[in-house]
C-alpha positions in Angstrom: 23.4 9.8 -19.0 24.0 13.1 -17.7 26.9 13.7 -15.6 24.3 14.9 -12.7 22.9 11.8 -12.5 26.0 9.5 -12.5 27.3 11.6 -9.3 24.3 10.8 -8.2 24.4 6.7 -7.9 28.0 6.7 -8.2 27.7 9.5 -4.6 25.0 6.1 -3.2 27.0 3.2 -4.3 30.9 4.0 -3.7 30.6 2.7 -0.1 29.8 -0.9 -1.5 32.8 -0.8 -4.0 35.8 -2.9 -2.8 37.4 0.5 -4.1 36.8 3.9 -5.2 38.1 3.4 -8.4 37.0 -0.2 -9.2 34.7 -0.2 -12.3 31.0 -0.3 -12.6 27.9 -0.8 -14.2 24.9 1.5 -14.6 22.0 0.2 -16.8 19.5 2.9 -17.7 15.6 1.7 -18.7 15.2 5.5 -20.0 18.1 5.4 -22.5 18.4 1.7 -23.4 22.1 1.8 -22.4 24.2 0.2 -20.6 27.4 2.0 -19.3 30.5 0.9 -18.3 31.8 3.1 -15.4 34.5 4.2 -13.0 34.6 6.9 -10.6 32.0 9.8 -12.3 32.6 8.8 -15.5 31.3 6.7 -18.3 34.3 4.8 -19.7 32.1 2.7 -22.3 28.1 2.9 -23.3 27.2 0.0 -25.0 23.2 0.0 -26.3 20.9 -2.1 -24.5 17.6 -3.4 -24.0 15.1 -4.3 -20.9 11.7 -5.6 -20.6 9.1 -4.3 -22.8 7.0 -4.0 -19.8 9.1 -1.9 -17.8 10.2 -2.1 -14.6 9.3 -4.3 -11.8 10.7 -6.5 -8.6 7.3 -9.5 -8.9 8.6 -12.8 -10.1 6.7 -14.1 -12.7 6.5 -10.6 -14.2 8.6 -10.7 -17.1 10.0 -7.2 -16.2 13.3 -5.8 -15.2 14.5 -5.6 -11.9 15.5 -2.0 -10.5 18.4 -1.2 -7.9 21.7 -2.7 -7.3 23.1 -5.8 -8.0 26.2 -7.5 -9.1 27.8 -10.4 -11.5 27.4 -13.5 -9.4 28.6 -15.6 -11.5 30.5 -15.5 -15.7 29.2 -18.0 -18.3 30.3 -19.0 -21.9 34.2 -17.8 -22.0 35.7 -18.4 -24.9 32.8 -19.4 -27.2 32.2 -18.2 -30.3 29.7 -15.1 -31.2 26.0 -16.1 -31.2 26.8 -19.6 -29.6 23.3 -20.5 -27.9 23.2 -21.1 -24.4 19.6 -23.1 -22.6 19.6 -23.5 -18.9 23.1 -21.5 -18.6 25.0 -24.1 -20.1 26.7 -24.5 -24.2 24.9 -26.1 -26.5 27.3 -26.7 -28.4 25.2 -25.0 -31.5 25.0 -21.3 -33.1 22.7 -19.0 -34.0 22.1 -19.5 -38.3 22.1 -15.0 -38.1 18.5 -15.5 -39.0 16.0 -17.3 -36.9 13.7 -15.3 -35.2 13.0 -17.7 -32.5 11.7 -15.7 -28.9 14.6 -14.0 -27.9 17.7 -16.6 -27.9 20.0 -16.2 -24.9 23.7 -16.3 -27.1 27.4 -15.7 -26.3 27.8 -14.9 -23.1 26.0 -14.5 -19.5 26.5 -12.5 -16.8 24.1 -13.9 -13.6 22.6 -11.0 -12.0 22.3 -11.0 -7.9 20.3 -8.8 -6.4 21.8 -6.9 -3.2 18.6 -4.7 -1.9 16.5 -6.6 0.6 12.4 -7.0 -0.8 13.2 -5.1 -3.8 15.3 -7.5 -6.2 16.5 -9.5 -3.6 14.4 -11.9 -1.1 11.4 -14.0 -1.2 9.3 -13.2 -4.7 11.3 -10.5 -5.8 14.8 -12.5 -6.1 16.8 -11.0 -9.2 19.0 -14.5 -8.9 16.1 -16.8 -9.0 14.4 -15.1 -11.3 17.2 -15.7 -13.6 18.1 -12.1 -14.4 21.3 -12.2 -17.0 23.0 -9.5 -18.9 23.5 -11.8 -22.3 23.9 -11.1 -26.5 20.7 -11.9 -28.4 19.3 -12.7 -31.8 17.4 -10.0 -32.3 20.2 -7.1 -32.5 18.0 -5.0 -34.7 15.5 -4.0 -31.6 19.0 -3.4 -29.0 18.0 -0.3 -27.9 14.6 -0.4 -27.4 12.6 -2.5 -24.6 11.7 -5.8 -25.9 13.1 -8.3 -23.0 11.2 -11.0 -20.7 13.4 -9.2 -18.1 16.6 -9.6 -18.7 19.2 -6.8 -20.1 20.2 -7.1 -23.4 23.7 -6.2 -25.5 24.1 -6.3 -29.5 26.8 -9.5 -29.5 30.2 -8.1 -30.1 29.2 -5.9 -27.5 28.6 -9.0 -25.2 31.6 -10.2 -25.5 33.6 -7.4 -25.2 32.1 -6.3 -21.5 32.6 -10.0 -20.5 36.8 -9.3 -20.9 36.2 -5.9 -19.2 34.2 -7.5 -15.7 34.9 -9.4 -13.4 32.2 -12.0 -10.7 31.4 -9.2 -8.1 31.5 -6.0 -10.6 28.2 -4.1 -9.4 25.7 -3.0 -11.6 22.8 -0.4 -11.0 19.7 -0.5 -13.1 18.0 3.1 -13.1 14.7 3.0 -13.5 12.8 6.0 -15.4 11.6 8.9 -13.2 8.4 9.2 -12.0 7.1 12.6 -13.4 4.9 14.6 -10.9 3.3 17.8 -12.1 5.6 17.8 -14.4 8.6 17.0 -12.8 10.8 14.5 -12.9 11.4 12.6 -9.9 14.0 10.2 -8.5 14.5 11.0 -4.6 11.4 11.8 -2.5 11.6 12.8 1.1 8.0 12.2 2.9 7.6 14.6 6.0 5.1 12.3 8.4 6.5 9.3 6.5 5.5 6.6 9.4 1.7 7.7 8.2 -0.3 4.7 7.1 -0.9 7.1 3.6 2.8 8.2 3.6 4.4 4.6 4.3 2.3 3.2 1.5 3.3 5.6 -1.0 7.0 5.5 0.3 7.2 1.8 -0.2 5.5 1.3 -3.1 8.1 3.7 -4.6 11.2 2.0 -3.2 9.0 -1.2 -5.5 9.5 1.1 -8.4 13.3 2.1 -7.9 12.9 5.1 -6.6 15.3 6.5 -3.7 13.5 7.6 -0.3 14.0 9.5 2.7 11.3 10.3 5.0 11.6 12.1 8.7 8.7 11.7 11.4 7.8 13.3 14.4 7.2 9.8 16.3 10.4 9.3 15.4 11.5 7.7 18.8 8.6 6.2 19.8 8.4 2.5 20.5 5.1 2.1 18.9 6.3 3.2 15.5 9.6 1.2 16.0 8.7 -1.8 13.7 7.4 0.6 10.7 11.1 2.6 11.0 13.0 -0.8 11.0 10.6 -2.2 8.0 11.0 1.1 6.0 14.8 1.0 6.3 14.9 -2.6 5.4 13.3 -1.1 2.1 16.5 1.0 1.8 14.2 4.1 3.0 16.5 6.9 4.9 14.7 7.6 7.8 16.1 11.1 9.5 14.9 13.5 12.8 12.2 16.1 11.8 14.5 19.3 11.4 15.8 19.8 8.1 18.6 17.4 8.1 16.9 15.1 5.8 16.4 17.2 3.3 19.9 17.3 1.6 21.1 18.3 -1.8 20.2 14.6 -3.6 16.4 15.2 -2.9 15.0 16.7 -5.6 10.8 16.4 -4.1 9.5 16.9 -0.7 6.2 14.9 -0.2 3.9 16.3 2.5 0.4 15.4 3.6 -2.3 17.8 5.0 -1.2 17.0 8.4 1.9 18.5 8.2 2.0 22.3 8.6 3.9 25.1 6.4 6.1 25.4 9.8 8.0 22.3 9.6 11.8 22.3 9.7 11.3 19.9 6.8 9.6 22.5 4.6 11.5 25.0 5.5 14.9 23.5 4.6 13.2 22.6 1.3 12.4 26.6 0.4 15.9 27.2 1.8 17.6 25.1 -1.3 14.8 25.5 -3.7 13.5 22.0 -3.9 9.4 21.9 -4.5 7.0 20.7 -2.2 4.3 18.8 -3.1 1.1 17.1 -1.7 0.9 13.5 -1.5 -2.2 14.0 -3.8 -0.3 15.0 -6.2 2.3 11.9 -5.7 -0.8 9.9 -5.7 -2.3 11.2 -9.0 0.8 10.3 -11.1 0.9 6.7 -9.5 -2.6 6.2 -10.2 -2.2 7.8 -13.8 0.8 5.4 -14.8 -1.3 2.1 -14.6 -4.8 0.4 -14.7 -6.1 2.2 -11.6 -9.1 0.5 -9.3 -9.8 3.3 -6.9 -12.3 2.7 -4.2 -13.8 5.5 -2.7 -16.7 5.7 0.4 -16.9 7.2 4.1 -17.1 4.0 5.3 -15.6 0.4 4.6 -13.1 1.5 1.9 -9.8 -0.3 3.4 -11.6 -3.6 3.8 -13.2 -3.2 0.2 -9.6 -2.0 -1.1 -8.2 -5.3 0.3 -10.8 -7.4 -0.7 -10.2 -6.5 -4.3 -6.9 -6.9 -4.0 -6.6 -10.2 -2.6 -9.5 -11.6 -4.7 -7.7 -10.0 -7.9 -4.5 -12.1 -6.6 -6.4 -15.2 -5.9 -6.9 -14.9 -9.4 -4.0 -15.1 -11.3 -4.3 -11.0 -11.9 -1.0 -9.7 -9.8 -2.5 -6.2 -8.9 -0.4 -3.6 -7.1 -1.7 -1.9 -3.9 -1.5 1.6 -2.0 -3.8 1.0 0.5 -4.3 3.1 3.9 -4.3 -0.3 6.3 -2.1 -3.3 6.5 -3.4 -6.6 5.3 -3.3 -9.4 7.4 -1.9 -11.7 5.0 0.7 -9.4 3.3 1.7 -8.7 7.3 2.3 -12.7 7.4 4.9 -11.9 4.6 7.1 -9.9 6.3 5.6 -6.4 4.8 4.1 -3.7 6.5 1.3 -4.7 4.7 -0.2 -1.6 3.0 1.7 -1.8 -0.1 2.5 -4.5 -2.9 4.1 -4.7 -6.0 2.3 -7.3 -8.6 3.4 -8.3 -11.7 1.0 -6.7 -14.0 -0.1 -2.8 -14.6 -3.5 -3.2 -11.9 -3.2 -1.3 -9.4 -5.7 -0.7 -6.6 -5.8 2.0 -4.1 -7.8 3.5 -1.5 -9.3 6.8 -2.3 -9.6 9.1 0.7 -11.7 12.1 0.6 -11.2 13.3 4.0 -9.2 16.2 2.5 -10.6 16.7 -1.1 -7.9 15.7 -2.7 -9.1 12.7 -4.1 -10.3 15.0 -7.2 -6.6 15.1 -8.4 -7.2 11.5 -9.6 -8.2 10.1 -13.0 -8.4 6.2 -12.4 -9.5 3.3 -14.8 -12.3 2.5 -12.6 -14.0 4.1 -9.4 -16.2 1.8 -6.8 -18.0 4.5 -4.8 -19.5 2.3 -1.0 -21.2 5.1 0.5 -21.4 8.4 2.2 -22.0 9.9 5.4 -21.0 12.8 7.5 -17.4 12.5 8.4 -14.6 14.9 8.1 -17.0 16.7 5.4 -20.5 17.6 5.3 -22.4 15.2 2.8 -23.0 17.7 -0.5 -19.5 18.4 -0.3 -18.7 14.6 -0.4 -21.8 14.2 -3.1 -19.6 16.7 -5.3 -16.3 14.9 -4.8 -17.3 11.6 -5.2 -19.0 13.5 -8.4 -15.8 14.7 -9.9 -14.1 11.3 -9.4 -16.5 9.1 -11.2 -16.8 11.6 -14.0 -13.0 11.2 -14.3 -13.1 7.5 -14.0 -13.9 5.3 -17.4 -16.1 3.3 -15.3 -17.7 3.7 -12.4 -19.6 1.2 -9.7 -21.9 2.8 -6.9 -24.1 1.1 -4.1 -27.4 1.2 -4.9 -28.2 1.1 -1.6 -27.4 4.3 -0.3 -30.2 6.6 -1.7 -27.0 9.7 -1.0 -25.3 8.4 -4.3 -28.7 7.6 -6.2 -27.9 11.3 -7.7 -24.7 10.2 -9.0 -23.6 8.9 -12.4 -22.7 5.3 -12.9 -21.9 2.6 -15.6 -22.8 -0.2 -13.0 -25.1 -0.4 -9.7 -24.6 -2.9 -7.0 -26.9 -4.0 -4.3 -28.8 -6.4 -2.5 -31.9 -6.8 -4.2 -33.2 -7.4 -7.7 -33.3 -3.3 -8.3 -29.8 -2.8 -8.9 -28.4 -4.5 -11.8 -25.6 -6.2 -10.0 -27.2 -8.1 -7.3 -26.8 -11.4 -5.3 -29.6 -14.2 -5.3 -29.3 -15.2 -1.7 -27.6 -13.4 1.2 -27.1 -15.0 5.1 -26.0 -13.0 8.1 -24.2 -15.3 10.0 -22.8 -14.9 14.0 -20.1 -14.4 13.0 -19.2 -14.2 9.0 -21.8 -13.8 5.9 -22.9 -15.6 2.7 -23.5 -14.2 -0.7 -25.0 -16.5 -3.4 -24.8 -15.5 -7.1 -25.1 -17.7 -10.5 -25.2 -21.0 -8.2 -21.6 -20.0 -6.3 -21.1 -19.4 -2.8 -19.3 -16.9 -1.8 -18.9 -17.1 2.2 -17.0 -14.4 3.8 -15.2 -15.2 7.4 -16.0 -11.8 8.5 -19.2 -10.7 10.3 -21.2 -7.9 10.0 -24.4 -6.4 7.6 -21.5 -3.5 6.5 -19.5 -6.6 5.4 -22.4 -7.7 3.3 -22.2 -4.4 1.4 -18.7 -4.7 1.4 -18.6 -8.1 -0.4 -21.4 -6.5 -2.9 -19.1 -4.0 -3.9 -15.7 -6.5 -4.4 -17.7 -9.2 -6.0 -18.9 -6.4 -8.5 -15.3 -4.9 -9.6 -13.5 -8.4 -9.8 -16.8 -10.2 -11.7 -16.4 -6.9 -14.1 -12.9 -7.6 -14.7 -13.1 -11.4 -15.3 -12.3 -13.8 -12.1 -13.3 -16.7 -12.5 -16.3 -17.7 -10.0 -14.7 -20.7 -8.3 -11.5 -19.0 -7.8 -13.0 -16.3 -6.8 -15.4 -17.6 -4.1 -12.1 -20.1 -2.7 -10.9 -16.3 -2.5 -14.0 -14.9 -0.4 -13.4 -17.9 1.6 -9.5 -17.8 2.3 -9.9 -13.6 2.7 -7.3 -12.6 5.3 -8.7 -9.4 6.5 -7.3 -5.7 7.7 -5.6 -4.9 10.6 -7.8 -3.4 13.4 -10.2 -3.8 11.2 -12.7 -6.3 13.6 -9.6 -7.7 14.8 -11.1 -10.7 17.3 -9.5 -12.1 20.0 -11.7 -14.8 22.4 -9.6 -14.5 26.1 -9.0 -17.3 28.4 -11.9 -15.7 30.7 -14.3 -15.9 28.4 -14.2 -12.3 27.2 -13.9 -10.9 23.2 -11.6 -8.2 22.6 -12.3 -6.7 19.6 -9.6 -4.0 17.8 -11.3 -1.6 15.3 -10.3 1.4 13.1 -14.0 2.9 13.6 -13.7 6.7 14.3 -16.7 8.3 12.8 -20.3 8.0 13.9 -21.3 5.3 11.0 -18.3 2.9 10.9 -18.7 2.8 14.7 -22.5 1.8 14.5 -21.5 -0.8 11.8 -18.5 -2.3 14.4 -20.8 -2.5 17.8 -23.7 -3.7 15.7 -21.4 -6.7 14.3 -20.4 -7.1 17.7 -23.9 -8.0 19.3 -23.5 -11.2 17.4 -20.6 -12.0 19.8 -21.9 -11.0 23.4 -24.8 -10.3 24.9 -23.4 -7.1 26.7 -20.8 -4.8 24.6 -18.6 -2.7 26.7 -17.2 -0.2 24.0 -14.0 2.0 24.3 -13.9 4.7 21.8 -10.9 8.0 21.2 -12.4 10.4 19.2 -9.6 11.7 16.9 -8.7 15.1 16.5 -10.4 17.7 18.1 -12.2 19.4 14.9 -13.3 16.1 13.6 -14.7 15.9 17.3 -16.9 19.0 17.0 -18.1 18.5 13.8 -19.3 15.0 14.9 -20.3 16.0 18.0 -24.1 15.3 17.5 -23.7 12.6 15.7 -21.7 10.7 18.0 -24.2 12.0 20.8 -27.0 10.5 18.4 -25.1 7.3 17.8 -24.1 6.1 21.3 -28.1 6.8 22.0 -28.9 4.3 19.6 -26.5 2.2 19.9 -26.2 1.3 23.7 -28.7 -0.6 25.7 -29.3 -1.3 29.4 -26.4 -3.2 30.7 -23.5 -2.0 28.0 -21.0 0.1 29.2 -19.4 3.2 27.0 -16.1 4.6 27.8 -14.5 8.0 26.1 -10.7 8.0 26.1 -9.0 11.5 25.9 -9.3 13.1 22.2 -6.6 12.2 20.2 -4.5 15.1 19.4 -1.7 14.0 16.5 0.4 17.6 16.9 -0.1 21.2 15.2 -2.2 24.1 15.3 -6.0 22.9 17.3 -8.1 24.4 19.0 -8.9 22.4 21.8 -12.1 23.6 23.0 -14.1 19.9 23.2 -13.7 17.1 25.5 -14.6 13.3 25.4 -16.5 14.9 28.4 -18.4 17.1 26.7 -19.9 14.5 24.5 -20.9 11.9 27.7 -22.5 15.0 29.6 -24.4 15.3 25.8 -25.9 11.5 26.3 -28.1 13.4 29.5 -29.8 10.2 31.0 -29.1 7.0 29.6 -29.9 3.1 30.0 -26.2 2.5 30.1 -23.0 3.2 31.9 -21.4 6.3 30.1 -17.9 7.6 31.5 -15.4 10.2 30.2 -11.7 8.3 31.4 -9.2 10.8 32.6 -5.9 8.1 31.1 -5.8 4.5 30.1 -4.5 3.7 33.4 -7.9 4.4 34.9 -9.2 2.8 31.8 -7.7 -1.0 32.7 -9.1 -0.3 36.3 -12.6 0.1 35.1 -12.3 -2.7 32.7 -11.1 -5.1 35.3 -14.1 -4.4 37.4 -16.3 -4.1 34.6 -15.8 -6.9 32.0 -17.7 -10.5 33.1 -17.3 -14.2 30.9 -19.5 -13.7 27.8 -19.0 -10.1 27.8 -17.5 -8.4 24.2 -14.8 -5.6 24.9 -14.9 -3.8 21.4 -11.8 -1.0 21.3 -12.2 1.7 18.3 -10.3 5.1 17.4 -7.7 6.2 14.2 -4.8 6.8 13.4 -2.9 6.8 16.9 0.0 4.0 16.6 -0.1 3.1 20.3 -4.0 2.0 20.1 -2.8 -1.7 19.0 -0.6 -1.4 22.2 -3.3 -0.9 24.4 -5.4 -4.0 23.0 -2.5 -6.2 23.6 -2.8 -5.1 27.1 -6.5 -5.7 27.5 -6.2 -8.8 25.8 -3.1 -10.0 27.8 -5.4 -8.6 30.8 -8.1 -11.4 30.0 -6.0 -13.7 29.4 -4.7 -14.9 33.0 -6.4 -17.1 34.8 -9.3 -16.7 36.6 
């Protein structure tokens, strides 16, 4: 180990040593070794071994835990080399020096306890209960290469000589590999933006994977991002103010997203010490490059279809992994922000997002392709990305449905009739969920909606492909937990719906209001357009949409454009687009501030009536439901 990186973790775990100069451990998956420490310096390196399926935090997974721990608790003092230990306790017998039998645990333990909160120690990811030992082996031929159920590995003299030299309580860092991004190694990543739903994914799912983060954010002190800082710093994230100070000499990678602009304090203190900055696309690429990679791609419906594969993969027995750009409902329940997961096997599924263009960095195992529509691209620039990413994708599923991706290649077609070779028998749309029936199974989806149809089409497809087993896979469609704000449904004491919805571009929000006329009669929808350029390119669309959409009765009401910081120019208004409508059937009304919003509500909204709230990306938006719900919810 280089003396670089022993400064390193030595400089990030002195403050947990009883003293300075008490000794340590540092196990390194990258070398095989294990080294006995003190200070900066490697007193003893004894060859070791770790899982041969690398690194991981899932129970169950049969791979070795990253981050700090320490010796909870000394076994087998005094007995002979090779004695053979089952459940922690002496047999009483030896190993013969030649059976072969699956990795014998012999002449000493040390009981590993994990110390870092949801990474190795906690709830599914417990290095204690997982029963994590450093312990001698019968197979001291392969010490020094991976070939573990988990546990760390020492040749047997070896064993038994670190046993005299540690004590119960000694610490002991495992250091994973580094993740290589073009090209370069990397081990500390600072995220500028990192309470981002994109960013935060990506940060956690690298704290999963041992890696050290820091991350700054302009919404730093806001009390709408509050629970994401506190969650991220449970992770062992560093979360700093956006002005250079987070940047410091231990990061060697600066991850930024296309939000943030080349004037950020962050970027420049990262130019000042010479540190390179990269795209999150890039970040993304290597992930997606390191394992069995599901990527699901589409203008519309790809965070629901993302966690529908996910869960339904999990239902399964199939532990995937997830970078997803929404939390789950269910991984929320857990105590996780909810839009990353590490599973015990190498599937990992992620949402693809081609809002920026990036997504042709990536080179998954498979690619699900949902649709396309005009969004923050025009559609033959969409056409070509999507293009690029299937052609860099082994296999490929598209919707047969959507005559935009006819044009495109594909090793499998799904749809709803008998011309696409993946199709259903039977489909229901129900009030207020939908049915799929295929090869005698039902697969009944609590979620309602003709856009959830399509997006059951396209999860049943991937997950048949990869072998779930019907019945567990339809108990799976059944049990599906569902996205936040995505058709989030609350029925109010009053009689009212409040509905919460991610919607922001002309199509997802005709899917959400038309899903919502199987609740109420009368739809009363509030919608904030996001970003002002996204605006003007919509502009007619949206006009077009709420035209269709709204009928005599319904009520439409345009909150101020979001604006999430940097360089805009702001030369459209949620006005503009309601003076657009000209004459229309329904009430249409630009509101100045969500305090004159809750006054027109309260007039407006009537028992029976469904109050449906859409826009991206701004954290305070789930705020503002509460309030309308809460609102509704008092007596009459």
């Amino acid at each position: 180990m280089n003396r670089s990186r022993l400064a390193a973790i030595y400089s990030a775990l002195s403050k947990d040593l009883a003293n300075r100069e008490d000794l340590y451990l540092v196990g390194s998956v990258e070398e095989q070794s294990l080294f006995l420490c003190k200070a900066d310096r490697i007193i003893e390196t004894y060859p070791a071994s770790t899982s041969r399926l690398g690194v991981g935090i899932r129970e169950d997974s049969l791979k070795t835990p990253p981050g700090l721990h320490r010796i909870c608790k000394k076994i087998g003092a005094g007995a002979p080399l090779g004695r053979i230990f089952r459940d922690r306790r002496d047999t009483g017998m030896d190993w013969d020096g030649v059976s072969r039998e699956d990795n014998l645990i012999l002449t000493r333990i040390l009981r590993l306890e994990g110390l870092e909160e949801g990474i190795n120690r906690g709830p599914g990811v417990d290095s204690r209960e997982r029963y994590v030992y450093i312990h001698g082996t019968n197979h001291e031929d392969l010490v020094g290469t991976p070939f573990t159920h988990g546990c760390l590995t020492l040749r047997n003299t070896d064993m038994a000589d670190l046993f005299e030299r540690v004590r119960q309580g000694t610490l002991l860092y495992i250091d994973p590999p580094a993740l290589v991004v073009a090209g370069r190694p990397c081990r500390n990543i600072h995220f500028t933006g990192i309470f981002g739903t994109g960013m935060s994914a990506l940060a956690q799912y690298l704290r999963f994977e041992g890696i050290d983060v820091s991350g700054s954010d302009r919404l730093l002190e806001s009390e709408d991002t509050a629970p994401m800082r506190l969650a991220l710093e449970r992770l062992g994230c560093v979360i700093a103010s956006q002005d250079g100070t987070g940047v410091t000499e231990a990061t060697d990678t600066l991850c930024v997203s296309t939000a943030i602009e080349e004037s950020n304090p962050d970027i420049a203190a990262a130019r000042a010490r010479g540190i390179p900055v990269i795209h999150r696309s890039d970040l993304l690429a290597s992930i997606i490059a390191s394992k069995k990679t599901i990527a699901v791609a589409g203008t519309s419906g790809k965070s629901t279809v993302t966690a529908m594969v996910f869960e339904f993969l999990s239902a399964c027995g199939m532990s995937p992994s997830l970078v997803s750009g929404a939390p789950l409902v269910r991984l929320e329940a857990q105590g996780l922000i909810g839009n990353a997961y590490s599973g015990g096997s190498d599937l990992l599924v992620v949402e693809a997002d081609e809002s920026d263009g990036t997504l042709v960095k990536y080179s998954p195992a498979m690619t699900v392709v949902l649709n396309i529509s005009k969004d923050h691209k025009g559609i033959d620039e969409i056409q070509r990305l999507f293009a690029t990413l299937i052609s860099q994708s082994s296999w490929a599923a598209t919707n047969a449905d959507d005559p935009l991706l006819a044009a495109l290649p594909a090793t499998m077609r799904f749809g709803r009739d008998g011309s696409a070779p993946w199709h259903p028998d039977g489909e229901e749309l129900l009030a207020a969920s939908v049915r799929i029936t295929r090869a005698g199974i039902d697969y009944h989806l609590p979620l309602p909606g003709s856009h959830n149809l399509e997006n059951l089409r396209a999860a049943l497809c991937v997950c048949e492909h990869l072998g779930c087993d019907g019945p567990a896979l339809a108990d799976a469609v059944k049990g599906f937990g569902g996205v936040a704000r995505r058709f989030s449904t609350t029925r109010t004491r009053q009689g009212i719906t409040v509905v919460d919805d991610f919607a922001h571009n002309p199509a997802k929000i005709s899917a959400a209001v038309t899903a919502a006329r199987g609740l109420a009669g009368r739809i009363i929808a509030v919608y904030q357009p996001h970003g002002f350029g996204p605006t003007r390119f919509l502009r007619n669309e949206y006009i077009a949409a709420f035209r269709a959409l709204f009928r005599e009765g319904d009520s439409l009401y345009l909150l101020p454009i979001y604006y999430a910081g940097g360089t805009a120019q702001k030369d459209i208004s949620s006005g503009d687009i309601i003076d657009g409508l000209g004459p229309v059937p329904f009430r249409a009304e630009a509101i100045e501030n969500r305090e004159q919003l809750i006054e027109r509500l309260s007039a407006d909204a009537k028992q029976g009536d469904c109050i449906i709230v859409m826009g991206a990306r701004d954290p305070s938006l789930p705020a503002l439901v509460r309030k309308i719900t809460e609102m509704f919810e008092k007596p009459f």
